[in-house]
N, CA, C and O atoms as a Tripos MOL2 file, in Angstrom:
@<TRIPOS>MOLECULE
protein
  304   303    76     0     0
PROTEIN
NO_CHARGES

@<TRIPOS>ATOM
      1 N           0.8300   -1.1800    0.0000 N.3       1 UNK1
      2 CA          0.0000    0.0000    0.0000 C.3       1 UNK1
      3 C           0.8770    1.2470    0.0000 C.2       1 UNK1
      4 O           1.9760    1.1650    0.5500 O.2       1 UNK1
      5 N           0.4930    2.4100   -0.5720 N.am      2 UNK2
      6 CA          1.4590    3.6210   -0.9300 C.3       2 UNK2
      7 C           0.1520    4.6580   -0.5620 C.2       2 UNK2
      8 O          -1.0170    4.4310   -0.8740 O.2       2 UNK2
      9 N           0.6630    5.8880    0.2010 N.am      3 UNK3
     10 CA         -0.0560    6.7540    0.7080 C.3       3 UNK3
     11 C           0.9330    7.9580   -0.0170 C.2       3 UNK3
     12 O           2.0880    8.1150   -0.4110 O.2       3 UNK3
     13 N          -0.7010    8.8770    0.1250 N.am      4 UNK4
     14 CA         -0.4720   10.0160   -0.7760 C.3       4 UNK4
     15 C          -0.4220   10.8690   -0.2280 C.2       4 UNK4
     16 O          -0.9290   10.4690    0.8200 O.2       4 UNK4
     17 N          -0.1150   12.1630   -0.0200 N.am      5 UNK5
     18 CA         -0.1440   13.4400    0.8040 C.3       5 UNK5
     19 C          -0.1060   14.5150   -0.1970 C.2       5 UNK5
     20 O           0.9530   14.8210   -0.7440 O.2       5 UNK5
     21 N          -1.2850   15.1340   -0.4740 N.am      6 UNK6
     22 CA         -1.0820   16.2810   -1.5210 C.3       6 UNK6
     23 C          -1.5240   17.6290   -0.6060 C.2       6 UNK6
     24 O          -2.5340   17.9440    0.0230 O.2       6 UNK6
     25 N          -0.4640   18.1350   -0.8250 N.am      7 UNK7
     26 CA         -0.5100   19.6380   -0.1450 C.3       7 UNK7
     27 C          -0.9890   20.7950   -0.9430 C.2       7 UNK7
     28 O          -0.1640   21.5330   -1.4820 O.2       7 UNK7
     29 N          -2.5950   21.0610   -1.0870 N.am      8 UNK8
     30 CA         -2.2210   22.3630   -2.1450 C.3       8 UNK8
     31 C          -2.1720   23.3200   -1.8040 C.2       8 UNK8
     32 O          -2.4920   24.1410   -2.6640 O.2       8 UNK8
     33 N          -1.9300   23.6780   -0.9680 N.am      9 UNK9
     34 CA         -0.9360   25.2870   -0.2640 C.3       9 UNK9
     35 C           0.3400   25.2890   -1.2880 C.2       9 UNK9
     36 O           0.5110   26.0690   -2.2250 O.2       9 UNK9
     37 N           1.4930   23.8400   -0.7290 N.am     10 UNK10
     38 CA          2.4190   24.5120   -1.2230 C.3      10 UNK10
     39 C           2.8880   23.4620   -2.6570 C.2      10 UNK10
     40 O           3.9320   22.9690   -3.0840 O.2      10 UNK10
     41 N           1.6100   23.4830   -3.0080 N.am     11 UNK11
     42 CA          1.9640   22.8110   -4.5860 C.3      11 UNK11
     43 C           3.0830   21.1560   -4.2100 C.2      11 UNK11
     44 O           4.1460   20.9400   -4.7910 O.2      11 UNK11
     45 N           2.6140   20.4430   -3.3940 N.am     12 UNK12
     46 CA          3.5400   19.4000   -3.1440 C.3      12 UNK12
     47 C           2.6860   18.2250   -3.0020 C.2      12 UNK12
     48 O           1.4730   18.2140   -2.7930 O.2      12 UNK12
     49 N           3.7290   16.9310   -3.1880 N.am     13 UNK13
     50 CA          3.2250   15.6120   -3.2710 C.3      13 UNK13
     51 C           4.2440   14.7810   -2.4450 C.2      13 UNK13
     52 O           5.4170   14.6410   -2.7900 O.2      13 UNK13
     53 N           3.7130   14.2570   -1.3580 N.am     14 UNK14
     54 CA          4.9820   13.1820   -0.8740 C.3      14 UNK14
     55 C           4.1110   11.6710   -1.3040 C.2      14 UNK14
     56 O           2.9050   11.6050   -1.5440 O.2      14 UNK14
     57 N           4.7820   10.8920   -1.3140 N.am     15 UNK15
     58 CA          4.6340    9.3380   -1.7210 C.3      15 UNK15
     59 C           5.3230    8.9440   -0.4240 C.2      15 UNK15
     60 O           6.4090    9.3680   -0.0290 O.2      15 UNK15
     61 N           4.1480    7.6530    0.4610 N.am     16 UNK16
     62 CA          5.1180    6.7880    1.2700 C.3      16 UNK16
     63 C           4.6710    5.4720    0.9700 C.2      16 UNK16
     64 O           3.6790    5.0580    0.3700 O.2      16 UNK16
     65 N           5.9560    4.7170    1.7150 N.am     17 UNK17
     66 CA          5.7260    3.2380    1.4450 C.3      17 UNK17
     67 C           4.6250    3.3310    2.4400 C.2      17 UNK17
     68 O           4.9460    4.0150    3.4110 O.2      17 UNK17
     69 N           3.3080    2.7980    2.4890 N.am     18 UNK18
     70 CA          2.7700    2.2690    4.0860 C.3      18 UNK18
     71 C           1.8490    4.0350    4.2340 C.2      18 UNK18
     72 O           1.6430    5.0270    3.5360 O.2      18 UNK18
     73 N           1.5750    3.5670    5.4980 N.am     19 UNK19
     74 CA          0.7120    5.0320    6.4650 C.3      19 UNK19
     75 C           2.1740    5.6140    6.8190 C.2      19 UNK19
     76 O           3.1590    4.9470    7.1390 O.2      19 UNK19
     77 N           2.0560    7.4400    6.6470 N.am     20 UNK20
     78 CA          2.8930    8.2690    6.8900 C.3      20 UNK20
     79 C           3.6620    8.7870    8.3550 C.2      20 UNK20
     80 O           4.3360    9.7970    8.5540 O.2      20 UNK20
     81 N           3.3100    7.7720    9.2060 N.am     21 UNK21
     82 CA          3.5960    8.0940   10.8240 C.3      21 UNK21
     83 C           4.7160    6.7700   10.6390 C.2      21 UNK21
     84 O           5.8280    7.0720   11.0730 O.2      21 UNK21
     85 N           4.6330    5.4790   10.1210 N.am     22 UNK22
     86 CA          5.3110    4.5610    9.9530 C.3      22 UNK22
     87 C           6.0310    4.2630    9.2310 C.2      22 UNK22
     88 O           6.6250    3.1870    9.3030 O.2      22 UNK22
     89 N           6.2030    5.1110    8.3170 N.am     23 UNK23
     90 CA          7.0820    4.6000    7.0490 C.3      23 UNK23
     91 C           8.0330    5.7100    6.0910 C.2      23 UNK23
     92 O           8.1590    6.9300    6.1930 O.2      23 UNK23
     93 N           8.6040    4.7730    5.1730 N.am     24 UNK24
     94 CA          9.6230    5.5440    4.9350 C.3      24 UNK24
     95 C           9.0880    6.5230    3.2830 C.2      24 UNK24
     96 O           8.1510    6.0250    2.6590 O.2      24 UNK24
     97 N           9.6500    7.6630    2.7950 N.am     25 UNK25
     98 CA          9.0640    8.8090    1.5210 C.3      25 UNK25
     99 C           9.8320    7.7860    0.4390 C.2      25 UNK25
    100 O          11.0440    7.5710    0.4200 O.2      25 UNK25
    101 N           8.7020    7.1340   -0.5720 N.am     26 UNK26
    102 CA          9.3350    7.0450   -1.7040 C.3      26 UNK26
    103 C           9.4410    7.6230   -2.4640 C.2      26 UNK26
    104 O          10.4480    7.3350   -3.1120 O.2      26 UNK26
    105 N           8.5560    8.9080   -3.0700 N.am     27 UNK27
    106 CA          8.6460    9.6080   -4.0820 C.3      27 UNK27
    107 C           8.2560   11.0890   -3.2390 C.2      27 UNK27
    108 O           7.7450   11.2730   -2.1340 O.2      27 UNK27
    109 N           8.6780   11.9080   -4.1560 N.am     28 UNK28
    110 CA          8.3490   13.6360   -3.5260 C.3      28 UNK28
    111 C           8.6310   14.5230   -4.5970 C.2      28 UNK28
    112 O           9.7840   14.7880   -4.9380 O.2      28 UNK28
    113 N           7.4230   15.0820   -5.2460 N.am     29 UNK29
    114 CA          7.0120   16.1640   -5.8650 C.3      29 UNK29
    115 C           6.8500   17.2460   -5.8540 C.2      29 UNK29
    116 O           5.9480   17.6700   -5.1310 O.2      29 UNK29
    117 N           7.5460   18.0650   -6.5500 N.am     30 UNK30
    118 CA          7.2180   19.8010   -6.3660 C.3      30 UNK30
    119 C           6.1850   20.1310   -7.5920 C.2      30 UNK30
    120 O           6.0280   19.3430   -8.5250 O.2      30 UNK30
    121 N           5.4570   21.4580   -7.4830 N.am     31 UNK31
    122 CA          5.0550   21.9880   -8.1130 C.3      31 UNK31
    123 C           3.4220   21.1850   -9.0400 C.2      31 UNK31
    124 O           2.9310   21.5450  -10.1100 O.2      31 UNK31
    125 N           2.9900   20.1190   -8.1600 N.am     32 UNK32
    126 CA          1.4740   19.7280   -8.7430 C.3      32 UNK32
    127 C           0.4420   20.3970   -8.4430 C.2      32 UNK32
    128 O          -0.0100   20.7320   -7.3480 O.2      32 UNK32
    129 N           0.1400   20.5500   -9.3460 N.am     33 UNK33
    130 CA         -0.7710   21.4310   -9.8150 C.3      33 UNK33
    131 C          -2.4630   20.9450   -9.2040 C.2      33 UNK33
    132 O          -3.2830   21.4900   -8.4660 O.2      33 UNK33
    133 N          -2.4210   19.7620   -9.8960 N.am     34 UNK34
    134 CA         -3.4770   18.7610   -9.7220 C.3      34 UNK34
    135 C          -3.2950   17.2310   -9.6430 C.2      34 UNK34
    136 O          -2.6250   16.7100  -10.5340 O.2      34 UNK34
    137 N          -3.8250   16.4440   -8.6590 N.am     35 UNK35
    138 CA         -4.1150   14.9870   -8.5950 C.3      35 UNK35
    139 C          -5.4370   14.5560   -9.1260 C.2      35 UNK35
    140 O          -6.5640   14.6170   -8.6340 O.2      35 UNK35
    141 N          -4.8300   13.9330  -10.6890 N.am     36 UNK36
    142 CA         -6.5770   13.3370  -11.2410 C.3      36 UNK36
    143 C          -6.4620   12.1810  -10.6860 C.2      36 UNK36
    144 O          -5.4330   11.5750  -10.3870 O.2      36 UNK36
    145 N          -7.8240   11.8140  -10.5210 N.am     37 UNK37
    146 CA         -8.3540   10.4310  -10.2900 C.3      37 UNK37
    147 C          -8.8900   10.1190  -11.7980 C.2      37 UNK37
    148 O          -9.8180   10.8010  -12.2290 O.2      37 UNK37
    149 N          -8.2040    8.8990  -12.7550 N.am     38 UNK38
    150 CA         -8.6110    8.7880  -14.0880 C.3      38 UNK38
    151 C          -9.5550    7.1420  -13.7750 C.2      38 UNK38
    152 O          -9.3140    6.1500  -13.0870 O.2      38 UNK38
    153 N         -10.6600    7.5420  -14.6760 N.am     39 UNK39
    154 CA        -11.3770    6.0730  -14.6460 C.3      39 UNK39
    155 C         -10.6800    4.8880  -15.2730 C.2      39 UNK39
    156 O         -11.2130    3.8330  -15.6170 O.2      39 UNK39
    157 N          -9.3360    5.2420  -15.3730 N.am     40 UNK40
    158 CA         -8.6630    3.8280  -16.0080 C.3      40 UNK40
    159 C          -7.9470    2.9350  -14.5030 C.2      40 UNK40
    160 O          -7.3230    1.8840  -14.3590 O.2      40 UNK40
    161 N          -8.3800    3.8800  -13.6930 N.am     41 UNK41
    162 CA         -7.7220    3.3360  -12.0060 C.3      41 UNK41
    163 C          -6.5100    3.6090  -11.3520 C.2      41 UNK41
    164 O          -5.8480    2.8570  -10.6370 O.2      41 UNK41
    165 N          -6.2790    4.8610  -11.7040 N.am     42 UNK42
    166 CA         -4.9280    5.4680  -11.3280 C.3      42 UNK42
    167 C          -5.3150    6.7650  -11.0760 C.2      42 UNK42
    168 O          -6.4080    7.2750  -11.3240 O.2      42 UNK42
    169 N          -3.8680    7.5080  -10.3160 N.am     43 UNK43
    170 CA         -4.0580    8.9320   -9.4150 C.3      43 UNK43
    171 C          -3.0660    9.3240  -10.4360 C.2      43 UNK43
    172 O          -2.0360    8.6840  -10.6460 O.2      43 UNK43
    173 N          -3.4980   10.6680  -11.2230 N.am     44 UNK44
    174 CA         -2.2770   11.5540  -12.3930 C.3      44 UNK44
    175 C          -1.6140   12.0550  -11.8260 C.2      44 UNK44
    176 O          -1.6470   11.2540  -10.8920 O.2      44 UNK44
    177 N          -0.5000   13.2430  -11.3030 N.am     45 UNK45
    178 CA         -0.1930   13.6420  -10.6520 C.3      45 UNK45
    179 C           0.2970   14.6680  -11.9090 C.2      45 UNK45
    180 O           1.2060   14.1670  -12.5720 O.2      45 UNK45
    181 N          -0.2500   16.3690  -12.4810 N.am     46 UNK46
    182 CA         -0.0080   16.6970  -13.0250 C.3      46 UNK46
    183 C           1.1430   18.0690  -12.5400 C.2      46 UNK46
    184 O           0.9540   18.6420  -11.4670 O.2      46 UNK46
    185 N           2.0530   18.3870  -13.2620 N.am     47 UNK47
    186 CA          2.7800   19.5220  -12.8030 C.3      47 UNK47
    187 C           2.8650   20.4820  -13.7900 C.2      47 UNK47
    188 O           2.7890   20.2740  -15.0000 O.2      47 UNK47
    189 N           3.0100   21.4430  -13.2860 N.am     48 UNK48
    190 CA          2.6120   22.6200  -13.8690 C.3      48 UNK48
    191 C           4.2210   23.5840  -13.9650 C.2      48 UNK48
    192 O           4.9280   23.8360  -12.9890 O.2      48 UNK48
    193 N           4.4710   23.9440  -15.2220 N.am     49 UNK49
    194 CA          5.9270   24.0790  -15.6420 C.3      49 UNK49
    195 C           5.8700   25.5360  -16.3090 C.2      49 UNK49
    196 O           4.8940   25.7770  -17.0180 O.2      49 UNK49
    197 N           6.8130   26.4880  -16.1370 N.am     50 UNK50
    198 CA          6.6320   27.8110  -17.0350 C.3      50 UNK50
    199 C           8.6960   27.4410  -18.0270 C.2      50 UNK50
    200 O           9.8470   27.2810  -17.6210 O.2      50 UNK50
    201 N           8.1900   27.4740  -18.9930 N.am     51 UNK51
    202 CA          9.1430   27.2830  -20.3350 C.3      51 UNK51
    203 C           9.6900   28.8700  -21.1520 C.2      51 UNK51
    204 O           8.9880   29.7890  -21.5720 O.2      51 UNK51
    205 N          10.8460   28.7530  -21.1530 N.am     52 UNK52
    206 CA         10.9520   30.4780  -21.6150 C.3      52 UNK52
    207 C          10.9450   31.1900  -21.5160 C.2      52 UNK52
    208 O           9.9450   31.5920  -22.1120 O.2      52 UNK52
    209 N          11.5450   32.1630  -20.9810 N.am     53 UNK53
    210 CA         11.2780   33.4880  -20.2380 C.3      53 UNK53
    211 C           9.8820   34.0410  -19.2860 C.2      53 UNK53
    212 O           9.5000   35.1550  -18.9290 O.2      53 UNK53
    213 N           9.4580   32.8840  -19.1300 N.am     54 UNK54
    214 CA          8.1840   33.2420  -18.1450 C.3      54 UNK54
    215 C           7.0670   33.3250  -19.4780 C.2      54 UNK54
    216 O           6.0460   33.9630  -19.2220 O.2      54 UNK54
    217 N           7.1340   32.9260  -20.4270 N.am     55 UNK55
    218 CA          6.1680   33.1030  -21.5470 C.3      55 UNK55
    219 C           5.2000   31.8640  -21.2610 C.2      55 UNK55
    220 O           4.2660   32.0940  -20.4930 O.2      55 UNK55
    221 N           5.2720   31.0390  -21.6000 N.am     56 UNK56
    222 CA          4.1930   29.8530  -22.1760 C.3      56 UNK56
    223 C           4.3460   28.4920  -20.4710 C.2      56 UNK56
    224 O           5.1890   27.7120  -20.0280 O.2      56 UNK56
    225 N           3.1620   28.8880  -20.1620 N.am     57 UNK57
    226 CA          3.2570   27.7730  -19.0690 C.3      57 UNK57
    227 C           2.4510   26.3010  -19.4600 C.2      57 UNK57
    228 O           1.2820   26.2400  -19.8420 O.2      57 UNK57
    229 N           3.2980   25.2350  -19.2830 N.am     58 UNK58
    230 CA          2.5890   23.5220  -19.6530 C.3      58 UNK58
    231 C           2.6560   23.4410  -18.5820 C.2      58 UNK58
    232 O           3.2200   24.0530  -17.6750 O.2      58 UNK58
    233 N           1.4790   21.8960  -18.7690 N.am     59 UNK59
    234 CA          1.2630   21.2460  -17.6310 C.3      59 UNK59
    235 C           1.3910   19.8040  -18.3700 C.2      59 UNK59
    236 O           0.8570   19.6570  -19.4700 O.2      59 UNK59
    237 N           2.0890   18.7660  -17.7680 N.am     60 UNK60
    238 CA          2.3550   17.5080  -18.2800 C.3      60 UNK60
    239 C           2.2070   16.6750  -16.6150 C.2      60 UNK60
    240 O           2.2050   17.0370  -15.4380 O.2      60 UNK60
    241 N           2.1050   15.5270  -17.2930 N.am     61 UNK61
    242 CA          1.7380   14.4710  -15.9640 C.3      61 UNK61
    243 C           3.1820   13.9950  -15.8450 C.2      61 UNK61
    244 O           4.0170   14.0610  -16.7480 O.2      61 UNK61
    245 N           3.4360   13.3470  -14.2210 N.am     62 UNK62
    246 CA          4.9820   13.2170  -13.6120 C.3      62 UNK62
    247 C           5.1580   12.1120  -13.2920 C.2      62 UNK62
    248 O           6.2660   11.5760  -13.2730 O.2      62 UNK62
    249 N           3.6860   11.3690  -12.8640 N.am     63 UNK63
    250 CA          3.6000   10.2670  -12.1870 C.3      63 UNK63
    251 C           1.8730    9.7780  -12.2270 C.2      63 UNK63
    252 O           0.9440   10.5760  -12.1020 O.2      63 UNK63
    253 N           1.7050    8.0860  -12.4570 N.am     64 UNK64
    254 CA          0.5870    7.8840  -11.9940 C.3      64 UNK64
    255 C           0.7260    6.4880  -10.7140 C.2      64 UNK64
    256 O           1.5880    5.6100  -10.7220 O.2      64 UNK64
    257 N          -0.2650    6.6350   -9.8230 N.am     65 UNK65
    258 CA         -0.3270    5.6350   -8.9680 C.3      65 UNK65
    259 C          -1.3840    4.5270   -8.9760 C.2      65 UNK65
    260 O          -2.2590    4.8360   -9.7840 O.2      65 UNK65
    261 N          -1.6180    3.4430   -8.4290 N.am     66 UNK66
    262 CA         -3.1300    2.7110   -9.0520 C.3      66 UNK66
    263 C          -4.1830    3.2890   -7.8090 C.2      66 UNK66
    264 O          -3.6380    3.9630   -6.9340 O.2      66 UNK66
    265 N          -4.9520    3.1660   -7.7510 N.am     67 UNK67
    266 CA         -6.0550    3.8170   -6.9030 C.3      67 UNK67
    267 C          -6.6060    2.7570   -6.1570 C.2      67 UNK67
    268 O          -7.1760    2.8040   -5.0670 O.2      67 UNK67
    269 N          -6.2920    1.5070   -7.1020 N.am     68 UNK68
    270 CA         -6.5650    0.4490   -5.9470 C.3      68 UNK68
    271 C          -5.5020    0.0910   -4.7290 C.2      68 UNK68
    272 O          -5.6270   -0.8200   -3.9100 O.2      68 UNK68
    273 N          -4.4680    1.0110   -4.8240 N.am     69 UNK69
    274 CA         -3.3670    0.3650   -3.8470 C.3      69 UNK69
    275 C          -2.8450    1.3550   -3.4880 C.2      69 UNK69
    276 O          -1.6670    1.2380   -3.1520 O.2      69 UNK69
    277 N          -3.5440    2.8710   -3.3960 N.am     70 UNK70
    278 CA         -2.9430    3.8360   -2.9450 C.3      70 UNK70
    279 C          -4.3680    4.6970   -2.0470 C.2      70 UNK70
    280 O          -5.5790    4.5260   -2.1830 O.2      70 UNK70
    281 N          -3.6120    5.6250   -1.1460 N.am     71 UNK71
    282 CA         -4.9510    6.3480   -0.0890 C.3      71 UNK71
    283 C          -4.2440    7.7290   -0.2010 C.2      71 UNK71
    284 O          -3.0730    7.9250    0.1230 O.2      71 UNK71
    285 N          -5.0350    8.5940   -0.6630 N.am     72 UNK72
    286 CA         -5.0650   10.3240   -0.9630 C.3      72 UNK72
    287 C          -4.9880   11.0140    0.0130 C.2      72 UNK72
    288 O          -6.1810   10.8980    0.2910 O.2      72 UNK72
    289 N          -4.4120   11.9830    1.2060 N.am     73 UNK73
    290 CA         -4.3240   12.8570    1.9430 C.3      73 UNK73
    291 C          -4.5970   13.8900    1.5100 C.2      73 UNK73
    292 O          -3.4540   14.2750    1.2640 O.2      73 UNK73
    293 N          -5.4760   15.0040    1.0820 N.am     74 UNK74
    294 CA         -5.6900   16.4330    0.7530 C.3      74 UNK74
    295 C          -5.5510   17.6700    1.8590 C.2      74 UNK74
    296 O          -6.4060   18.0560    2.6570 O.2      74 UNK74
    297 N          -4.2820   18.1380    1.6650 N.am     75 UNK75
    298 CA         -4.1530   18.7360    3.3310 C.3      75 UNK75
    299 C          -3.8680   20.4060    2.5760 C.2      75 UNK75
    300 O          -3.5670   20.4440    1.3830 O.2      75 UNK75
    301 N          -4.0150   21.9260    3.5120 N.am     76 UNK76
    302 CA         -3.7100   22.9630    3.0980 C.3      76 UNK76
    303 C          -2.9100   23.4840    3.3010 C.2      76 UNK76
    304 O          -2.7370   24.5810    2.7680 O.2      76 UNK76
@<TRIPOS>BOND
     1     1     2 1
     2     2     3 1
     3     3     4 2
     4     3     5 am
     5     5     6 1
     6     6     7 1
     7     7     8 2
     8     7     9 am
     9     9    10 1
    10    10    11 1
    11    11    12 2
    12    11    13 am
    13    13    14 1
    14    14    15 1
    15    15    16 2
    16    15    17 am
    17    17    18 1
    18    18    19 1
    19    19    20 2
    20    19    21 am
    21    21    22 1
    22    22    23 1
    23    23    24 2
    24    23    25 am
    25    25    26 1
    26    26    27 1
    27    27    28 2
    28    27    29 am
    29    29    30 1
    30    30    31 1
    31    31    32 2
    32    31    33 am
    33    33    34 1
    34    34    35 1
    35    35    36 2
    36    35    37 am
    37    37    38 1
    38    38    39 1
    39    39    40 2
    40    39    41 am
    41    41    42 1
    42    42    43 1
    43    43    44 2
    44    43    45 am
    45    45    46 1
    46    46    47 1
    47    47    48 2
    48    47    49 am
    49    49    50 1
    50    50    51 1
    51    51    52 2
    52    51    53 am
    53    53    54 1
    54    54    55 1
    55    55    56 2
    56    55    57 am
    57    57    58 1
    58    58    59 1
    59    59    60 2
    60    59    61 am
    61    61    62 1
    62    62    63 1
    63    63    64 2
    64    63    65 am
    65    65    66 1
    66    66    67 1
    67    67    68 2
    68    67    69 am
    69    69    70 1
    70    70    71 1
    71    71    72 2
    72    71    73 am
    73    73    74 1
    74    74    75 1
    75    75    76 2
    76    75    77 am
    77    77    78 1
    78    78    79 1
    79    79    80 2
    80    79    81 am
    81    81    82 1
    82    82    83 1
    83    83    84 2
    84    83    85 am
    85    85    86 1
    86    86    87 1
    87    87    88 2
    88    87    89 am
    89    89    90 1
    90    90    91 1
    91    91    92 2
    92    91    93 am
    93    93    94 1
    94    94    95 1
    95    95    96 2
    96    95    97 am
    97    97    98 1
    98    98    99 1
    99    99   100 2
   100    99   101 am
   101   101   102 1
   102   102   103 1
   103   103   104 2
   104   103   105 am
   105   105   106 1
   106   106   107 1
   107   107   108 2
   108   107   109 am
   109   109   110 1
   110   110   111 1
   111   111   112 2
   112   111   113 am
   113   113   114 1
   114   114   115 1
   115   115   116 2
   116   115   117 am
   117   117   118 1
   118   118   119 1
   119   119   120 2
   120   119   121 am
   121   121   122 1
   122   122   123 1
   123   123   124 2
   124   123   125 am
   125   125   126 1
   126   126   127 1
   127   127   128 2
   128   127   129 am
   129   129   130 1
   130   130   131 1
   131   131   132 2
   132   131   133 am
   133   133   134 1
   134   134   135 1
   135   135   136 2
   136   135   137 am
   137   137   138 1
   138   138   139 1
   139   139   140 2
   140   139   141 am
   141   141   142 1
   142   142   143 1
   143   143   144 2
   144   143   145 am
   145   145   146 1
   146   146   147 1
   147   147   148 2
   148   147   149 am
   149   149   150 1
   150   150   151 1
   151   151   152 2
   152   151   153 am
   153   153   154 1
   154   154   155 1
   155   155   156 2
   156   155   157 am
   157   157   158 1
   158   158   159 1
   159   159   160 2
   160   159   161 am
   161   161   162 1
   162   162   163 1
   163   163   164 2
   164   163   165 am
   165   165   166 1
   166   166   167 1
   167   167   168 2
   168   167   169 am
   169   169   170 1
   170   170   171 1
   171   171   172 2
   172   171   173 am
   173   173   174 1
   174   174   175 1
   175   175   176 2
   176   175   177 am
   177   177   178 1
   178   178   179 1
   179   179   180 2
   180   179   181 am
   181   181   182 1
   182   182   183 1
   183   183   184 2
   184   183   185 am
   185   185   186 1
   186   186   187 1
   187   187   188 2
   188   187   189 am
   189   189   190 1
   190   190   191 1
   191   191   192 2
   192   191   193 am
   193   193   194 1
   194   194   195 1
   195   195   196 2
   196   195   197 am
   197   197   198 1
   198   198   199 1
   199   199   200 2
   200   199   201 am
   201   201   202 1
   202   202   203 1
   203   203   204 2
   204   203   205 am
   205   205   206 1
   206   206   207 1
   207   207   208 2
   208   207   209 am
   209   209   210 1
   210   210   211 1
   211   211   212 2
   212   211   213 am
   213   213   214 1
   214   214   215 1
   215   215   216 2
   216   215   217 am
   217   217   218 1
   218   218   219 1
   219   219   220 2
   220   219   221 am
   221   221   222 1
   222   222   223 1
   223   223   224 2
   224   223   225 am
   225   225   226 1
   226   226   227 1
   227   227   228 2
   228   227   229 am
   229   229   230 1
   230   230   231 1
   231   231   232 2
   232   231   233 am
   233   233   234 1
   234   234   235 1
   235   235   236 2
   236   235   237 am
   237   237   238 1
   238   238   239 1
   239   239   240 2
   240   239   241 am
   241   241   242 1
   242   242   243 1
   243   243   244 2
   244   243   245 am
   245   245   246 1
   246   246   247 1
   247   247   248 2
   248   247   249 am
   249   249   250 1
   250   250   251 1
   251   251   252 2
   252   251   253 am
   253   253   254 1
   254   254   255 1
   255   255   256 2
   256   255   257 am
   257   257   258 1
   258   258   259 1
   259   259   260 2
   260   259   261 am
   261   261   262 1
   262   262   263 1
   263   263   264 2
   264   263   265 am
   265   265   266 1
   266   266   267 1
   267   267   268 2
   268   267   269 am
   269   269   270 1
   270   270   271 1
   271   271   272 2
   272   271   273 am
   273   273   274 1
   274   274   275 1
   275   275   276 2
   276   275   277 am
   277   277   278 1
   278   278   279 1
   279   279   280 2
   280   279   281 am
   281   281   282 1
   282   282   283 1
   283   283   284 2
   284   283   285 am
   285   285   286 1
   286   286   287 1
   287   287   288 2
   288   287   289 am
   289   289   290 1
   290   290   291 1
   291   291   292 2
   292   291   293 am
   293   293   294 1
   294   294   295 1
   295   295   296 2
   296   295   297 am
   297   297   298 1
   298   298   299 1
   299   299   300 2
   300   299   301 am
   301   301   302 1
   302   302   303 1
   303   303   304 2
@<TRIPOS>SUBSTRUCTURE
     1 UNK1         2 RESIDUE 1 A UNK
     2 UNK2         6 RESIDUE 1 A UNK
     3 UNK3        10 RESIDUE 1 A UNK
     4 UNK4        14 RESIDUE 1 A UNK
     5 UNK5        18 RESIDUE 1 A UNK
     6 UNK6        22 RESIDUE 1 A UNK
     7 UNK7        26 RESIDUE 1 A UNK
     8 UNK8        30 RESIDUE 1 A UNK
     9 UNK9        34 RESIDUE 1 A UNK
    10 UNK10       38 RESIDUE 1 A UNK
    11 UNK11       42 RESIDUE 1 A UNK
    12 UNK12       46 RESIDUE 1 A UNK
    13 UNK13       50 RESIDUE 1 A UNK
    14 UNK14       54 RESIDUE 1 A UNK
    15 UNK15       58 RESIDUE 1 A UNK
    16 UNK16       62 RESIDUE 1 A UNK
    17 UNK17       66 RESIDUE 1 A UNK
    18 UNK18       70 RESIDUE 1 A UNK
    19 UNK19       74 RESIDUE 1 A UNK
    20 UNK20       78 RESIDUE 1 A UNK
    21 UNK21       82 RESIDUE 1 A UNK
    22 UNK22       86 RESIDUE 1 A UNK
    23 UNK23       90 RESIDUE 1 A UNK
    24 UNK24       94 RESIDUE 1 A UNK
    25 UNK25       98 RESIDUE 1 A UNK
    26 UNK26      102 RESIDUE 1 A UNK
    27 UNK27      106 RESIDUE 1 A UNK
    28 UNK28      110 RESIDUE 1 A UNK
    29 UNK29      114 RESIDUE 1 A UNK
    30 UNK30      118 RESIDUE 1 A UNK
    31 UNK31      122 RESIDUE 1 A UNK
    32 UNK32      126 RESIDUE 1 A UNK
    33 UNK33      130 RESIDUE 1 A UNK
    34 UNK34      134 RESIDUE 1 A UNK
    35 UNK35      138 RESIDUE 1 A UNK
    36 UNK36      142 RESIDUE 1 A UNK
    37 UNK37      146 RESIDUE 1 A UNK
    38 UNK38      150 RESIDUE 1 A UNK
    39 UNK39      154 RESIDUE 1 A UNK
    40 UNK40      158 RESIDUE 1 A UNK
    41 UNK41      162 RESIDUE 1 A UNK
    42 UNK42      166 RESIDUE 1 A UNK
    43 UNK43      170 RESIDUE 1 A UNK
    44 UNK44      174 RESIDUE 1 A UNK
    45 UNK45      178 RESIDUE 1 A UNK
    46 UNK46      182 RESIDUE 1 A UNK
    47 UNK47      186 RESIDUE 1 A UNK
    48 UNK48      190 RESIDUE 1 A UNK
    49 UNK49      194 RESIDUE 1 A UNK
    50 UNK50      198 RESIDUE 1 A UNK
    51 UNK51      202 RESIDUE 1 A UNK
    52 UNK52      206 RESIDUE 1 A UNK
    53 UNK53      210 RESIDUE 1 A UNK
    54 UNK54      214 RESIDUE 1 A UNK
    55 UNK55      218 RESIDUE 1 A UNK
    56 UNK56      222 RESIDUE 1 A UNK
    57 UNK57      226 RESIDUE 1 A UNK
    58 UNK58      230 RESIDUE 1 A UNK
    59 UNK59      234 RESIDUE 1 A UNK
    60 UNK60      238 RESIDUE 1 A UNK
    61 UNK61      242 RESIDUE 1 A UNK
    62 UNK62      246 RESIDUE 1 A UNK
    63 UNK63      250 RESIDUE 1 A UNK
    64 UNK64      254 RESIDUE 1 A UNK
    65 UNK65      258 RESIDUE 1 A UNK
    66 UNK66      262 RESIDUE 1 A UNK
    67 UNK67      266 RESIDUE 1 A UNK
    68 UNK68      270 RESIDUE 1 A UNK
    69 UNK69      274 RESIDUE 1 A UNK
    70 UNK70      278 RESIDUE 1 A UNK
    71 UNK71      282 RESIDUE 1 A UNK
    72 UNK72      286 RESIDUE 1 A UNK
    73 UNK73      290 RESIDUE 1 A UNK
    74 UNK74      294 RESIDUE 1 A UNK
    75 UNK75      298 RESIDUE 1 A UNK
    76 UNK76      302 RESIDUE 1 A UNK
């Protein structure tokens, strides 16, 4: 099981192995924008990028997780 912690205050994502009081950060994200939940059974984890002198901002996906084996934290 892999737990999620999405912070959208400060645009962040931690990944742990397990519940977050017990275990150790496998993955850690800056700058997401948004966590989709896609009906194919996974969590998107999209980030949001400015390219070029501050001109043209993308957003591309960084990571997906399965939804059957992961639990979402939405904290501010």
């Amino acid at each position: 099981m892999e737990t999620i912690v999405f912070n959208t205050t400060r645009k962040t994502v931690i990944v742990y192995e397990g519940v977050p009081q017990a275990s150790i950060i496998s993955y850690q994200f800056n700058n997401i924008s948004t966590v989709k939940p896609k009906e194919e059974g996974y969590y998107e984890l999209i980030k949001k990028e400015v390219k070029g002198d501050n001109i043209m901002e993308t957003s591309r996906p960084v990571a997906r997780f399965p939804i059957a084996n992961t639990v979402m934290f939405i904290e501010e």
